[in-house]
VEXDREN-2710 file (C-alpha; in Angstrom, 1 decimal):
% VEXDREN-2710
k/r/px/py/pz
1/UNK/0.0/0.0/0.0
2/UNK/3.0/2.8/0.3
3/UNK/4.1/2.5/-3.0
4/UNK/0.9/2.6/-4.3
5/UNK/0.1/5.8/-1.5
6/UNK/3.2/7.5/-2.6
7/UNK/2.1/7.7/-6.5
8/UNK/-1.3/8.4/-5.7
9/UNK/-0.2/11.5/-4.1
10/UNK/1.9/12.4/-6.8
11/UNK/-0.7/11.8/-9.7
12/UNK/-3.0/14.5/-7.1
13/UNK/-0.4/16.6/-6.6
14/UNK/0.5/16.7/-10.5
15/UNK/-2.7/17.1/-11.5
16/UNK/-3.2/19.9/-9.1
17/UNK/-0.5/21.8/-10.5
18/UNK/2.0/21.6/-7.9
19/UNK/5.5/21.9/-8.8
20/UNK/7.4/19.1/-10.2
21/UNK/10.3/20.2/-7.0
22/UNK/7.6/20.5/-4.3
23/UNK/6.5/16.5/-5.4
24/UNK/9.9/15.6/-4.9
25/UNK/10.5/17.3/-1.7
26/UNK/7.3/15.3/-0.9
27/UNK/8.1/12.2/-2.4
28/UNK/11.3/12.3/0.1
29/UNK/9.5/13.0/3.2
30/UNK/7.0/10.3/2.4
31/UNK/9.4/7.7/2.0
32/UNK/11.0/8.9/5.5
33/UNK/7.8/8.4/6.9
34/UNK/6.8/5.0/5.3
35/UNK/10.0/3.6/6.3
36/UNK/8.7/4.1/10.3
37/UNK/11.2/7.0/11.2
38/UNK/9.4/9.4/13.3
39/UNK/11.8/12.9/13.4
40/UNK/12.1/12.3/16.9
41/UNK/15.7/13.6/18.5
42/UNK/16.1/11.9/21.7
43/UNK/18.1/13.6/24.5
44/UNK/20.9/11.0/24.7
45/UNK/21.5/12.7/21.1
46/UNK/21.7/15.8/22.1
47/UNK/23.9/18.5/24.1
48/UNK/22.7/21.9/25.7
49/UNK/24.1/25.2/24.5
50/UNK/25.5/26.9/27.4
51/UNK/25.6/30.3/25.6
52/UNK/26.2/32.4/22.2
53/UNK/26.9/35.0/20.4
54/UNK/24.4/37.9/21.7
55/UNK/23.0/41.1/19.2
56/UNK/23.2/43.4/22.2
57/UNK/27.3/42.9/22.5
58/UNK/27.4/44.2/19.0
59/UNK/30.2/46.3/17.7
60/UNK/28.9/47.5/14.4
61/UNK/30.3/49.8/11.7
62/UNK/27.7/51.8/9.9
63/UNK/29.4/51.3/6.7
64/UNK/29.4/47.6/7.2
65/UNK/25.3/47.8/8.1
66/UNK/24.7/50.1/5.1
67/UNK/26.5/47.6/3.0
68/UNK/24.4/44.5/4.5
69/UNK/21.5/46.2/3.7
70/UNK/22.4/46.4/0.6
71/UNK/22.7/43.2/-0.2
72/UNK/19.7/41.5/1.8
73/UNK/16.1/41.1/0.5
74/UNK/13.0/40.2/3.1
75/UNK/10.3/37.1/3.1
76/UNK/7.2/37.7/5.2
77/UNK/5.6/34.2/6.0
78/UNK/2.1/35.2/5.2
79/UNK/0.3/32.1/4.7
80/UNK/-1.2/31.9/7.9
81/UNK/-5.6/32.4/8.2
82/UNK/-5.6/32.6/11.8
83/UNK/-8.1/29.8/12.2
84/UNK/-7.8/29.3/15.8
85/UNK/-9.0/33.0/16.0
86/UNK/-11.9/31.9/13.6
87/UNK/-10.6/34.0/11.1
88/UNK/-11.1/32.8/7.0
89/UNK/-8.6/35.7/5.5
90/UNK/-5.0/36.6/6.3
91/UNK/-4.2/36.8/10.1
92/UNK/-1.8/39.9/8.7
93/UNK/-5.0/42.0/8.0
94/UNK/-6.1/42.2/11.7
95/UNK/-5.5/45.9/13.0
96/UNK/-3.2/45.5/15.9
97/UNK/-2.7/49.3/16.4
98/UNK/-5.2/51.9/15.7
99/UNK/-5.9/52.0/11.8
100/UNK/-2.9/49.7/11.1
101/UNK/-2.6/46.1/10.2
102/UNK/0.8/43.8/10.6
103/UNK/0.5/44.6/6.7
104/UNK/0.4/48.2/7.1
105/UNK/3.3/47.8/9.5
106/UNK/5.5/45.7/7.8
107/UNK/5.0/47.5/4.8
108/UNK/6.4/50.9/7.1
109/UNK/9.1/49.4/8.5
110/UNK/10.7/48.5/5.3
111/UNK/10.0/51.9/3.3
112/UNK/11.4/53.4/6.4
113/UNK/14.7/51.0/6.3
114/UNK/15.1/51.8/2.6
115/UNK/14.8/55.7/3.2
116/UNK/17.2/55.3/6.4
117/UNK/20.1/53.9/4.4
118/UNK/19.6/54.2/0.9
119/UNK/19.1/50.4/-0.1
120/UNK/16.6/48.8/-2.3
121/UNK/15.5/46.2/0.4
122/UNK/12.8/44.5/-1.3
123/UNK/10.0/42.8/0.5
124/UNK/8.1/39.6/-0.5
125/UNK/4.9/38.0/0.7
126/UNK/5.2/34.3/0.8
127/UNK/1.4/33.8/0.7
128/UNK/-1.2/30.6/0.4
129/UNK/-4.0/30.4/-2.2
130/UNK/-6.5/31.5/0.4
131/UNK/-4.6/34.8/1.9
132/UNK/-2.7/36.1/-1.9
133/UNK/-5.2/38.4/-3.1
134/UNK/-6.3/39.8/0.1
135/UNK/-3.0/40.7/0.7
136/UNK/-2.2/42.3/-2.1
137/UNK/-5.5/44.3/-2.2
138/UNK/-3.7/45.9/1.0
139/UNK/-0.7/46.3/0.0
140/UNK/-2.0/48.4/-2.4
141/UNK/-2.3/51.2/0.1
142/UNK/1.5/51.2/0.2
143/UNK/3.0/52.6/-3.1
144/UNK/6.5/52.1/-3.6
145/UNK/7.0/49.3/-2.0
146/UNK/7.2/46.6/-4.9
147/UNK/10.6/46.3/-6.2
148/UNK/11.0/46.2/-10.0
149/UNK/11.6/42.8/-11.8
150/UNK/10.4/41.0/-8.4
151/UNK/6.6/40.0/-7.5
152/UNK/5.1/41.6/-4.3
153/UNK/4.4/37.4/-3.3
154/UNK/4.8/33.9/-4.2
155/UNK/2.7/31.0/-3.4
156/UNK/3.7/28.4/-0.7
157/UNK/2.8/24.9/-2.3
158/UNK/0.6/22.1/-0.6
159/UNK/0.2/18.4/-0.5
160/UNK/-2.3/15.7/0.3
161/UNK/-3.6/14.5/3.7
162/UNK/-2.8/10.6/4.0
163/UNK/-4.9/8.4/5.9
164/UNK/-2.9/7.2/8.9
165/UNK/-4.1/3.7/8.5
166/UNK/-2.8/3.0/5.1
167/UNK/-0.5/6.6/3.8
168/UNK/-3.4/6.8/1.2
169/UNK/-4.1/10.2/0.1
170/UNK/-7.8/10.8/2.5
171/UNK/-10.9/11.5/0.6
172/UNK/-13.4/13.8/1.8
173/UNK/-16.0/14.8/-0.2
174/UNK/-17.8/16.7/2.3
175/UNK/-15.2/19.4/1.7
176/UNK/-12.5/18.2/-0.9
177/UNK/-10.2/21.3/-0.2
178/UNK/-10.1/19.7/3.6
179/UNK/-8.3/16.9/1.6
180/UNK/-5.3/19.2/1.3
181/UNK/-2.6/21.2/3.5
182/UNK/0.5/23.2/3.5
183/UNK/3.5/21.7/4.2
184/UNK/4.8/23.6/7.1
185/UNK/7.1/26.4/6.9
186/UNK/10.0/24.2/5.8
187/UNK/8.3/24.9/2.5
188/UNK/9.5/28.1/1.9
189/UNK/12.7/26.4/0.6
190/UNK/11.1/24.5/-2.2
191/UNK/8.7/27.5/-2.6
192/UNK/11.8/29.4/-3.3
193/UNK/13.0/27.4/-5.7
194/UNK/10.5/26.2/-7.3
195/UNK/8.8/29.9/-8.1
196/UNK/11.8/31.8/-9.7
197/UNK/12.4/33.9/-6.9
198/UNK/15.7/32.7/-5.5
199/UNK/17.1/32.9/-8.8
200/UNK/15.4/36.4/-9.3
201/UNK/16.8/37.9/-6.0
202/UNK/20.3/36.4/-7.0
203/UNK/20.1/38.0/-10.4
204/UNK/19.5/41.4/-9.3
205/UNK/22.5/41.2/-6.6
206/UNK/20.7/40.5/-3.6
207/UNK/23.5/37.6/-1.2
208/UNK/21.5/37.2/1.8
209/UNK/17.6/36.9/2.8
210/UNK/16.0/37.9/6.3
211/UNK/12.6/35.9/6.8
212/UNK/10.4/35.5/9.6
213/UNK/6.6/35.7/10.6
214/UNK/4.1/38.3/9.1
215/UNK/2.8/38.2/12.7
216/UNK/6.2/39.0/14.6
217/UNK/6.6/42.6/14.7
218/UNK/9.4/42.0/16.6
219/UNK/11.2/41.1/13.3
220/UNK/11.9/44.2/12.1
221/UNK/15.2/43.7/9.9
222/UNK/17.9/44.7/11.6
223/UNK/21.3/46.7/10.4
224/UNK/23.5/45.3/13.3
225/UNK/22.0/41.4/13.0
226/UNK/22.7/41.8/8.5
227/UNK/26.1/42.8/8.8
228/UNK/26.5/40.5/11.8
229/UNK/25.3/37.7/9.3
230/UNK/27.6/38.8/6.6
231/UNK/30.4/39.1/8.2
232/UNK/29.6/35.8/9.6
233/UNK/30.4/33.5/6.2
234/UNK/27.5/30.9/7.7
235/UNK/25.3/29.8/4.9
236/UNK/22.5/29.8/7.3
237/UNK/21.5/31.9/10.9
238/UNK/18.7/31.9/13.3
239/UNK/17.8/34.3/16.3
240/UNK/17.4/33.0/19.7
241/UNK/15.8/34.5/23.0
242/UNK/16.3/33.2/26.3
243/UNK/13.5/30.2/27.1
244/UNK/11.7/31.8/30.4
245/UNK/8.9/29.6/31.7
246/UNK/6.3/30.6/29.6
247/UNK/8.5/29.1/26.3
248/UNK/8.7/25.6/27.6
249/UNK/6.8/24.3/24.9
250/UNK/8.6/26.0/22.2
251/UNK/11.2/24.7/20.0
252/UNK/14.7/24.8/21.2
253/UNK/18.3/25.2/20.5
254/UNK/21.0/22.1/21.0
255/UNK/23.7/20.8/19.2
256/UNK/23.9/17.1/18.3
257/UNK/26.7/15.1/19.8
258/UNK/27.6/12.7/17.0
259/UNK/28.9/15.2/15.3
260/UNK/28.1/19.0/17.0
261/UNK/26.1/20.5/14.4
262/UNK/23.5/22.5/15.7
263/UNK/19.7/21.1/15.5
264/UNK/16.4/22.6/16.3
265/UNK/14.3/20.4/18.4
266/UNK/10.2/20.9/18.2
267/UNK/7.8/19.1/20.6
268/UNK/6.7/17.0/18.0
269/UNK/10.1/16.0/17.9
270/UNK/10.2/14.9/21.2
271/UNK/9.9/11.1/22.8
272/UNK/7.7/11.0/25.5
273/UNK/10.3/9.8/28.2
274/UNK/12.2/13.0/27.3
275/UNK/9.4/15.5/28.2
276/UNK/11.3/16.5/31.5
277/UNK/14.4/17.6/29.3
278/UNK/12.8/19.0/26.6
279/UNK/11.2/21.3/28.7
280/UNK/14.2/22.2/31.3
281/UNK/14.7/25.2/30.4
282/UNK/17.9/25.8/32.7
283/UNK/19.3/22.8/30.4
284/UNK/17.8/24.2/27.4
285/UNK/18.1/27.3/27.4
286/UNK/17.4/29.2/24.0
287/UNK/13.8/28.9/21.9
288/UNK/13.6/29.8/18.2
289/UNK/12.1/33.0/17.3
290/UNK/11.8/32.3/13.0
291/UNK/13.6/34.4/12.9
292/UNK/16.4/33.4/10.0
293/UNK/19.1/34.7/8.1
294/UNK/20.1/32.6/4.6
295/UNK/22.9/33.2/2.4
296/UNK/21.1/32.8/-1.2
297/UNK/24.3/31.9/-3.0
298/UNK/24.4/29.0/-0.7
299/UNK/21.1/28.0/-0.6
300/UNK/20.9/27.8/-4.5
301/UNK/24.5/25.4/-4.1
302/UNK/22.7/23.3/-1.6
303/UNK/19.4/23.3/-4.0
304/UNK/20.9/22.5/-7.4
305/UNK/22.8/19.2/-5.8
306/UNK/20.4/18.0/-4.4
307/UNK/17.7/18.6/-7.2
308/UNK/15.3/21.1/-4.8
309/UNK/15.4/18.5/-2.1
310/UNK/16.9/19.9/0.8
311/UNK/16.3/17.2/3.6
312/UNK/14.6/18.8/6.4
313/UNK/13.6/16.7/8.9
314/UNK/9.5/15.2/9.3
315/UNK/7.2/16.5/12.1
316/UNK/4.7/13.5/11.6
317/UNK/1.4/16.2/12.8
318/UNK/-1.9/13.4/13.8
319/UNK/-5.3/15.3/13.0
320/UNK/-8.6/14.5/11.5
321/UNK/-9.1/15.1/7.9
322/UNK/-11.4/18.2/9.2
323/UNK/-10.3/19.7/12.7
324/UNK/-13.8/20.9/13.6
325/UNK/-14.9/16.8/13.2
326/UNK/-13.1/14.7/15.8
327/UNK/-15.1/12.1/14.3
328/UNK/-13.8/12.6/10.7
329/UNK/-10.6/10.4/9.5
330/UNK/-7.4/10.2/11.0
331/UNK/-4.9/12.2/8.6
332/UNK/-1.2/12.1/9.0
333/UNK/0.2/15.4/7.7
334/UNK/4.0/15.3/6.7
335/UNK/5.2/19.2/7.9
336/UNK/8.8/20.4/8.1
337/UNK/10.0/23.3/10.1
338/UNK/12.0/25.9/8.5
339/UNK/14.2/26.5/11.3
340/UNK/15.4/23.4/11.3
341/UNK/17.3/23.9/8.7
342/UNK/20.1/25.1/10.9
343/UNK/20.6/21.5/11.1
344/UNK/21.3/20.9/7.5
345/UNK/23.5/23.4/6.9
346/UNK/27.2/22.2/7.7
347/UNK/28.4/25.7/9.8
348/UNK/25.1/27.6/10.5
349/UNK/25.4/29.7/13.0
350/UNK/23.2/30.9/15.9
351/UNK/22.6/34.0/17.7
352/UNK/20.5/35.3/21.0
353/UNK/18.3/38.1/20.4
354/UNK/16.3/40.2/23.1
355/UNK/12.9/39.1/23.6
356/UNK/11.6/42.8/21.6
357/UNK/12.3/41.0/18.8
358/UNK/9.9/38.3/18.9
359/UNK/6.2/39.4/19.0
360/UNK/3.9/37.2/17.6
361/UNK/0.1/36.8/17.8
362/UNK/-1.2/33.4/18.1
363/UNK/-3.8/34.2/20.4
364/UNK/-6.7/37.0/21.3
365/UNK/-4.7/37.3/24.3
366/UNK/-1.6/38.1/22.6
367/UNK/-3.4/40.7/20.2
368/UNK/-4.8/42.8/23.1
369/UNK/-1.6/43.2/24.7
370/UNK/-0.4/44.6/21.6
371/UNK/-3.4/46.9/20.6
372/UNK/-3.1/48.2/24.4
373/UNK/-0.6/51.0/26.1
374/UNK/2.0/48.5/27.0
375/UNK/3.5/48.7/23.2
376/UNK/4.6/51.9/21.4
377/UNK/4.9/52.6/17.3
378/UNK/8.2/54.7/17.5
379/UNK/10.6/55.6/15.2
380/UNK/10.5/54.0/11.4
381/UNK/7.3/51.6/12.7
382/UNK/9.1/50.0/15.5
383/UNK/6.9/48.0/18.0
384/UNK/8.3/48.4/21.5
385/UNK/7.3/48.5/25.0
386/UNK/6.4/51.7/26.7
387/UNK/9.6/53.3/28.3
388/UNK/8.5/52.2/32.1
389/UNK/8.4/48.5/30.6
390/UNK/10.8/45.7/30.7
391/UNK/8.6/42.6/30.2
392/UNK/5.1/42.6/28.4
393/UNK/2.2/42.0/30.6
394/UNK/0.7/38.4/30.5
395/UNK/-2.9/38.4/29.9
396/UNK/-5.3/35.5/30.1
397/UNK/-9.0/35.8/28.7
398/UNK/-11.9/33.1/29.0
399/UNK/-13.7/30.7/26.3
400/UNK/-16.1/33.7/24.9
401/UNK/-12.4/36.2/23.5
402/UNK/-11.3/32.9/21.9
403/UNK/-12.4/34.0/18.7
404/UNK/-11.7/37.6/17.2
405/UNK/-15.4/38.4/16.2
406/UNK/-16.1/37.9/19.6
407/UNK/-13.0/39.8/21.2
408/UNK/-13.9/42.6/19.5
409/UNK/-17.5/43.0/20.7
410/UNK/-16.0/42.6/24.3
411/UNK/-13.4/45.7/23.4
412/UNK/-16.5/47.9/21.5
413/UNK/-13.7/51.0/23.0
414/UNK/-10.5/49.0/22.3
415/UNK/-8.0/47.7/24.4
416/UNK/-7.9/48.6/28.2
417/UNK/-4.8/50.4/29.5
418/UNK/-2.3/47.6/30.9
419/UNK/1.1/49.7/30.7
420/UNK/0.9/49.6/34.3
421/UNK/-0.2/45.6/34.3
422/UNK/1.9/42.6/35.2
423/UNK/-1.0/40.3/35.0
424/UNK/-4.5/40.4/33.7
425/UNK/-7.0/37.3/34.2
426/UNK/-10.6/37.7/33.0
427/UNK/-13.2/34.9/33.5
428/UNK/-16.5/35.0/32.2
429/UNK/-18.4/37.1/29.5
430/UNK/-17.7/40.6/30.1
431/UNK/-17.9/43.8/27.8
432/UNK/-15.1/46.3/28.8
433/UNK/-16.3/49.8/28.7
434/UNK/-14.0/53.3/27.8
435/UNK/-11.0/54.2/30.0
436/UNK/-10.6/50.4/31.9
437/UNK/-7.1/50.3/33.5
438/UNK/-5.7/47.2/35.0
439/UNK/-3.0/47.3/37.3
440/UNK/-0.4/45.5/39.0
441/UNK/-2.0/41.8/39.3
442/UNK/-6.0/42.0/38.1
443/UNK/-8.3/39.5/37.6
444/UNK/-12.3/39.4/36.9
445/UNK/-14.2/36.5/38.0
446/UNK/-16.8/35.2/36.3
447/UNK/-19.4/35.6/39.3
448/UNK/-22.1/37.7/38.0
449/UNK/-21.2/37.7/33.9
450/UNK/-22.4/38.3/31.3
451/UNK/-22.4/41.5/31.9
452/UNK/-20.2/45.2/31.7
453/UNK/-17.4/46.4/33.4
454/UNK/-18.1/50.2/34.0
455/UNK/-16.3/52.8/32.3
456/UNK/-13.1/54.1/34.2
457/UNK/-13.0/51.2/36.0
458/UNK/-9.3/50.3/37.6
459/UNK/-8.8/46.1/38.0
460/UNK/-6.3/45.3/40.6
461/UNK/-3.9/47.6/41.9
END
């Protein structure tokens, strides 16, 4: 039955029009899978990284950071619908500051790089089907900021769902699109390849290529981290912030002791019996932001050898064939992670960042802390805490802000002021009225909700 799974999925995926590269990159994994290995890195494999190289030691030479500029283009990941916000377009066209997207910001902090230091520093959207032409519909409010003789995006590619009993390609005529999903992040590699663009950016003199999340602010590119990079001669980098206890789930930094090339390991990457370790975070002590640097000259060596197959490791991801059906078919969805390929590269290098620099939104929670006072727009569209803030607050909202329709009819007068906040809690249904300010430690129980919580109103403190 694998053989016979394997070139179903490749007649599909042919006659879907996916590119010949992205079925081989497929083709790969699946045979990784059929063949019973998991992706797991167990911790007898592994050693800690006690410490590295850190952005705010630094010593750079404007010249040098003009120059890196210079020769660096940007890749937004923007495939991303926000689903578990019950969104059904782009998560990057949520307005996360007043009148402004993560589109609209993105969009300012690169015109504002290129009129800073007089570089070209195009930008490019790595969308999916579902989130291309809603992104570039708002784009469109940003003139200037296409580069000629590159596109404004490129499409990430996608694969089928395979039944877990049998690595059959799932049918679901309830929904056929259901049948179908991206192949993780890891994806932008082939997606690189496989549309042009690599060869594009190396054409018009571009060397290196910052990427990270359309929903990290954070990742602003930096001057300091591109001539860092370049001066580096690494084919490969990734930014690191300190795990604190809140990141013990995230994926983490090690280097692998057969041979001390650096590895990224994911949960999903993780053997049961090594929980414990994996999330140590004393032992472990650096989490991946997505945060990546790539030299495109060695990319496109690494590429052309291996005929568009670069070898990431599998993340074998159990669902059902549609998530809102637990009682739908079990699908086994072949992803790869696109930090991991630190571990591929033979001298990647690795370097710790400050925790400003990694912003995302995965969460209602997330979003209010940045719509609220504890975050500033400053200077060339840079998101960072107010000036009395050295930690963002942690905010934790009930069942009924789960979903963004509904978080926003509980904030009918925005975000309540938390630049004074180290904790928020809400329980229950509540609408927030003007002018709320928590402070200190707050919390609302859910005793007496649904119901308002009166303008002016100051929680904890």
């Amino acid at each position: 039955m694998v053989s016979n799974g394997l070139e179903s999925a490749r007649v599909l995926m042919a006659e879907g029009g996916v590119h010949p590269r992205a079925i081989a990159v497929f083709a790969h994994s699946y045979e990784i899978l059929a063949s019973g290995e998991t992706g797991l890195l167990p911790e007898p494999d592994l050693e800690p990284i006690a410490e590295l190289p850190r952005l705010a030691d630094l010593n750079t030479d404007p010249e040098a950071a003009k120059a890196a500029m210079a020769a660096t283009a940007v890749v937004k990941l923007n495939g991303g619908l926000g689903t578990s916000m019950g969104m059904d377009r782009a998560k990057s066209l949520l307005e996360v500051r007043p009148g402004k997207s993560f589109l609209d910001i993105i969009a300012e902090q690169i015109l504002a790089l290129r009129a800073e230091y007089g570089v070209g520093l195009p930008v490019v959207f790595m969308d999916s089907f579902r989130t291309s032409d809603d992104t570039l519909a708002a784009l469109a409010a940003h003139p200037g900021l296409e580069t000629d003789g590159l596109p404004l995006d490129f499409l990430q590619n996608r694969e089928p769902k395979l039944r877990s009993d049998d690595l059959t390609p799932v049918s679901w005529p309830a929904d056929p699109s259901l049948e179908w999903c991206p192949p993780g992040h890891g994806d932008i590699y082939t997606a690189l390849d496989a549309s042009g663009l690599l060869q594009s950016l190396l054409a018009k003199g571009y060397r290196y290529l910052f990427v990270s999340n359309a929903d990290n602010l954070g990742a602003r590119p930096d001057p300091a981290l591109a001539a860092w990079f370049a001066a580096s001669g690494a084919p490969f980098a990734a930014e690191f912030c300190r795990r604190t206890a809140a990141d013990r789930k995230g994926g983490h930094l090690a280097r692998r002791a057969a041979d001390g090339q650096l590895v990224l390991r994911e949960s999903a990457q993780t053997r049961p019996e090594d929980e414990d370790a994996f999330g140590d975070i004393e032992r472990h002590k650096f989490f991946n932001t997505n945060n990546l640097w790539l030299d495109l000259v060695a990319l496109d060596a690494v590429m052309q050898a291996n005929d568009g197959v670069l070898g990431l490791p599998i993340i074998r991801n159990v669902k059902t064939v549609d998530p809102a059906d637990p009682t739908s078919p079990e699908v086994i969805q072949i992803e790869t992670a696109m930090g991991a390929a630190i571990g591929v590269f033979e001298g990647a290098a690795a370097i710790e960042v400050p925790r400003s620099r990694f912003l995302p939104v995965k969460a209602t929670s997330d979003l209010l802390v940045l719509r609220s006072d504890a975050y500033e727009l400053v200077d060339g569209a840079q998101v960072r805490l107010a000036p009395s803030r050295s930690a963002a607050p942690l905010v934790d909202l009930d069942k009924p802000y789960k979903l963004v329709g509904d978080f926003d009819a509980r904030f009918p007068h925005g975000a309540p002021s938390l630049v004074e906040c180290e904790k928020l809690t809400v329980k229950g249904d509540w609408t927030f009225g003007r002018d709320v300010r928590a402070v200190g430690v707050a919390s609302v129980s859910a005793d007496g909700s649904p119901g308002t919580i009166a303008d002016g109103t100051v929680l904890g403190g």
